[in-house]
N, CA, C and O of each residue as an XYZ file, in Angstrom:
324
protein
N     -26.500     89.826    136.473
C     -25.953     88.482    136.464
C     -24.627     88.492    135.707
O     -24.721     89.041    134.609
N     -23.346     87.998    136.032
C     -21.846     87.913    135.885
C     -21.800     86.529    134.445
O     -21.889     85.305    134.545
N     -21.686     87.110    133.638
C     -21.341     86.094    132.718
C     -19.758     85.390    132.721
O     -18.759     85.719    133.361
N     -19.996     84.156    131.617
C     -18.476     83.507    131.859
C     -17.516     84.472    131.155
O     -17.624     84.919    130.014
N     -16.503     84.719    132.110
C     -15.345     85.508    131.515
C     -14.107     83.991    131.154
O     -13.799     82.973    131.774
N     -13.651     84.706    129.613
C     -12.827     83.815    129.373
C     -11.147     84.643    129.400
O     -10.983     85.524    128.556
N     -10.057     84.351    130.297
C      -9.387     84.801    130.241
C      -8.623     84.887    128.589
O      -9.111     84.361    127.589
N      -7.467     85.597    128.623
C      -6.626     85.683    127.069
C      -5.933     84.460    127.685
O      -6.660     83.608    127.176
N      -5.116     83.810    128.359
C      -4.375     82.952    128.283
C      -3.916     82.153    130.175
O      -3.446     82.862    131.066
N      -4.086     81.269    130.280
C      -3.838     80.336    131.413
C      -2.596     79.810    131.330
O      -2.110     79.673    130.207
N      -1.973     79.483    132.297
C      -0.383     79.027    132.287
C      -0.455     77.979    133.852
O      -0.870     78.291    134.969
N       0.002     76.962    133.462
C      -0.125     75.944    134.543
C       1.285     74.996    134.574
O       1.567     74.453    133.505
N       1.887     74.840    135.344
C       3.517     74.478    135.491
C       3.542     73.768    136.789
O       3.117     74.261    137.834
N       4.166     72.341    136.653
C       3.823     71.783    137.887
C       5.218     71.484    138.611
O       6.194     71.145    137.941
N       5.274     71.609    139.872
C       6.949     71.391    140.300
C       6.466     70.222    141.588
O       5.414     70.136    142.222
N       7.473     69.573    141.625
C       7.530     68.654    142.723
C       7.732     69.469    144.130
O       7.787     70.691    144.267
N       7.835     68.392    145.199
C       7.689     68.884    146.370
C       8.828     69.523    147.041
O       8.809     70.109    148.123
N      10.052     69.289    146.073
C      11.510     70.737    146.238
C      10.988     71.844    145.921
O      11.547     72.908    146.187
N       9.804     71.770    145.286
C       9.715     73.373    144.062
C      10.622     73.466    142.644
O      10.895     74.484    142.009
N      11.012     72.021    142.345
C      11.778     71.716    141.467
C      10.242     71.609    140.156
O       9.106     71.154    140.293
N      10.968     72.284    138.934
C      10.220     71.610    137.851
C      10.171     70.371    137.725
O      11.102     69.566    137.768
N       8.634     70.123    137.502
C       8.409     68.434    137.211
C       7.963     68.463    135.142
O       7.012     68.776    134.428
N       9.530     67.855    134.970
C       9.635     67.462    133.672
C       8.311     66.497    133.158
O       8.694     65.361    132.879
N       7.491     66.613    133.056
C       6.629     65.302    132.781
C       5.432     65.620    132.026
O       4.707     66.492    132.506
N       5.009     64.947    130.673
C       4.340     65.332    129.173
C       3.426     64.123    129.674
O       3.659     63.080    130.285
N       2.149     64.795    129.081
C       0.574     64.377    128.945
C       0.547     64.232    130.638
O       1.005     63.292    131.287
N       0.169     64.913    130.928
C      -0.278     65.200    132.800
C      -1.917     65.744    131.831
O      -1.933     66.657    131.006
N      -2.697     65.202    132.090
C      -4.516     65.474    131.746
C      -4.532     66.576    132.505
O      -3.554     66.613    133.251
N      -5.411     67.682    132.631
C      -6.011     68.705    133.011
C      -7.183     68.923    132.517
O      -7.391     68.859    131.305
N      -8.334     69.281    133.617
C      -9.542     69.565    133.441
C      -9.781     71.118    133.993
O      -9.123     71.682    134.867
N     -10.700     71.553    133.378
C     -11.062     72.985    134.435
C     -12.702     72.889    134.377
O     -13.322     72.732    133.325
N     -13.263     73.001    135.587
C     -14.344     73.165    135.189
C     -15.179     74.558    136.281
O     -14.965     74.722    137.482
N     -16.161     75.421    135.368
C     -16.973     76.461    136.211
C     -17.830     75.669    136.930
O     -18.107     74.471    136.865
N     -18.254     76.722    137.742
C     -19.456     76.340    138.151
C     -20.615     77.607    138.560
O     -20.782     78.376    139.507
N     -21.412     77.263    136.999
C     -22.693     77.896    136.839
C     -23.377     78.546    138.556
O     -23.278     77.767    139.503
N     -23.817     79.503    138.724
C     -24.820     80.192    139.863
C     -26.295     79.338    139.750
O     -26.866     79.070    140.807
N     -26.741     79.028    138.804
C     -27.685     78.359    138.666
C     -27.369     76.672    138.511
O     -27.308     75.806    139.384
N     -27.214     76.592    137.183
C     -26.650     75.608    136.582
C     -26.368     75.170    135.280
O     -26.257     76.113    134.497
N     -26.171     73.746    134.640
C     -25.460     73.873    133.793
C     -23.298     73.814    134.028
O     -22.525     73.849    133.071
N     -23.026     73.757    134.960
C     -21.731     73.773    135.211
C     -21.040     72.974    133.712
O     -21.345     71.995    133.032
N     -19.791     74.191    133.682
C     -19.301     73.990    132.406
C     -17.878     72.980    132.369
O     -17.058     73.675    132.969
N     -17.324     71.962    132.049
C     -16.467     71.171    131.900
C     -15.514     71.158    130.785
O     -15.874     70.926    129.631
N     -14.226     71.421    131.137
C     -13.507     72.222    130.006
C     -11.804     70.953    129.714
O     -10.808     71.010    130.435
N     -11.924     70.252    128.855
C     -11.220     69.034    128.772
C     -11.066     68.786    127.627
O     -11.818     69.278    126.786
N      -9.976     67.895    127.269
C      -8.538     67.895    128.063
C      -7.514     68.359    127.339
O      -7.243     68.358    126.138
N      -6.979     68.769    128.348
C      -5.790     69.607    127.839
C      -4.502     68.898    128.378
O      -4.698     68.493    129.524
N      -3.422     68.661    127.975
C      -2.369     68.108    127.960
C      -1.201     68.909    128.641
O      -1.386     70.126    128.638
N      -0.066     68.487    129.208
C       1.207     69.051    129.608
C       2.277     68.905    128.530
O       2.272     67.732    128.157
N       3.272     69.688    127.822
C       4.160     69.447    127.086
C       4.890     68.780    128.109
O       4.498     68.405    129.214
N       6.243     68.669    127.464
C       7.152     67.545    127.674
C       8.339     68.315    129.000
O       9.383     67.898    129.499
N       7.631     69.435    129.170
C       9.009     70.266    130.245
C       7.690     70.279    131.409
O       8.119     70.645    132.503
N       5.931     69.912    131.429
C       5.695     69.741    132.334
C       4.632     71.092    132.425
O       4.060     71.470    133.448
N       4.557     71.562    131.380
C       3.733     73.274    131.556
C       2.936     72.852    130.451
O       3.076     71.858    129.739
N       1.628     74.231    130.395
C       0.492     73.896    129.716
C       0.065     74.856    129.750
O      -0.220     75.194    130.899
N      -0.270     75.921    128.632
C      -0.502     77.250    128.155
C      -1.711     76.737    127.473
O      -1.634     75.917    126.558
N      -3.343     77.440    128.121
C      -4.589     77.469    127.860
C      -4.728     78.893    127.144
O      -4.743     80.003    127.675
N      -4.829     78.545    125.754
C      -5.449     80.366    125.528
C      -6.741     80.351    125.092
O      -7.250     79.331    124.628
N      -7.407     81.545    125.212
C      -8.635     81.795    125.123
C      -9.691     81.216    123.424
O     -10.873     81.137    123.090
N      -8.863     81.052    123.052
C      -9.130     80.184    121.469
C      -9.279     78.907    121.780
O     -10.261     78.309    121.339
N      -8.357     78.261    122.579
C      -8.299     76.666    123.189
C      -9.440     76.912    123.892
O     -10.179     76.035    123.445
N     -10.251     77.689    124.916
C     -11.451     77.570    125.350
C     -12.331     77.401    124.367
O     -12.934     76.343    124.187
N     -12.420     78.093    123.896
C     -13.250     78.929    122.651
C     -13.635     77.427    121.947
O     -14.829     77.125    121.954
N     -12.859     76.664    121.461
C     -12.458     75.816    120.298
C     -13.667     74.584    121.136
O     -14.726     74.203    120.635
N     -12.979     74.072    122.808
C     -13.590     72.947    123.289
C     -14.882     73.248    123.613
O     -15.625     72.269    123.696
N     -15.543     74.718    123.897
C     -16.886     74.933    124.056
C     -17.591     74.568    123.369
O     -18.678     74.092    123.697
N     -17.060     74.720    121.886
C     -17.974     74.426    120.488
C     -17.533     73.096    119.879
O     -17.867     72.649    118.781
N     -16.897     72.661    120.590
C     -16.656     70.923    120.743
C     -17.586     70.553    121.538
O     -18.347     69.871    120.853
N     -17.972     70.609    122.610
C     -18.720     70.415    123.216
C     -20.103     70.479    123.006
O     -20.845     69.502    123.105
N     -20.580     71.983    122.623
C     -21.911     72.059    121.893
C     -21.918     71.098    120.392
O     -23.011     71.139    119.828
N     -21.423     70.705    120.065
C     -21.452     70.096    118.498
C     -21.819     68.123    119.307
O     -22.693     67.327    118.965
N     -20.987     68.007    120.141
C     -21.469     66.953    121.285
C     -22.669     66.914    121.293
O     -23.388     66.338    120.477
N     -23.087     67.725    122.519
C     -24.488     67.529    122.867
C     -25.803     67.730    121.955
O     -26.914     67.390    122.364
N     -25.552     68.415    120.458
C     -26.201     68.458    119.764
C     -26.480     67.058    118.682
O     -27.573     66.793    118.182
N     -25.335     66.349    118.500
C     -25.329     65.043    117.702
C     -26.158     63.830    119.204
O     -27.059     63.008    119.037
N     -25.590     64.093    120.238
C     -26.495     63.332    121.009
C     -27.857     63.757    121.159
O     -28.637     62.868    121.502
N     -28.215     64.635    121.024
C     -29.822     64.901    121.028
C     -30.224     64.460    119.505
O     -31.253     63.783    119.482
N     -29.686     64.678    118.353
C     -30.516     64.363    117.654
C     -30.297     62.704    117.309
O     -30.606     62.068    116.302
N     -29.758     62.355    118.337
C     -29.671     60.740    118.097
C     -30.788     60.007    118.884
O     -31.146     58.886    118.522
N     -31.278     60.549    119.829
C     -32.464     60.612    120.587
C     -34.168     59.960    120.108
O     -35.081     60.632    119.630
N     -34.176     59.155    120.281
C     -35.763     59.036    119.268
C     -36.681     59.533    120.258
O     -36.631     59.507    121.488
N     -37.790     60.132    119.205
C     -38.932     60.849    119.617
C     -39.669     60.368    119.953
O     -40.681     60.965    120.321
């Protein structure tokens, strides 16, 4: 079974429909896997600087996973028994 590989670094740059750079800051980005079984993983949000690009590195994964688990753990124990 293929575990999640986390790349070292993602690079995402958006150009208009010339192929011109699109200058434009806070464009939202999501990425999300999707588990063989399940569980599909949701990886948010990440922002565009101000020239329109958005450099994901493997620490920025790293960081929202365990954002995430720290999430779902305060919602479970908010849970009554």
């Amino acid at each position: 079974m293929q575990t999640l590989f986390i790349p070292d670094k993602i690079q995402i740059d958006f150009f208009d429909s010339n192929n011109n750079p699109l200058h434009q800051d806070k464009i939202l980005i999501g990425i999300r896997t999707f588990a063989n079984h399940k569980n599909d993983i949701d990886l948010s949000p990440f922002l565009t600087d101000s020239l329109g690009s958005l450099t994901i590195t493997s620490a920025d994964i790293k960081k929202n996973l365990l954002q995430q688990d720290n999430n779902i753990f305060r919602r479970l124990n908010s849970c009554k028994r």
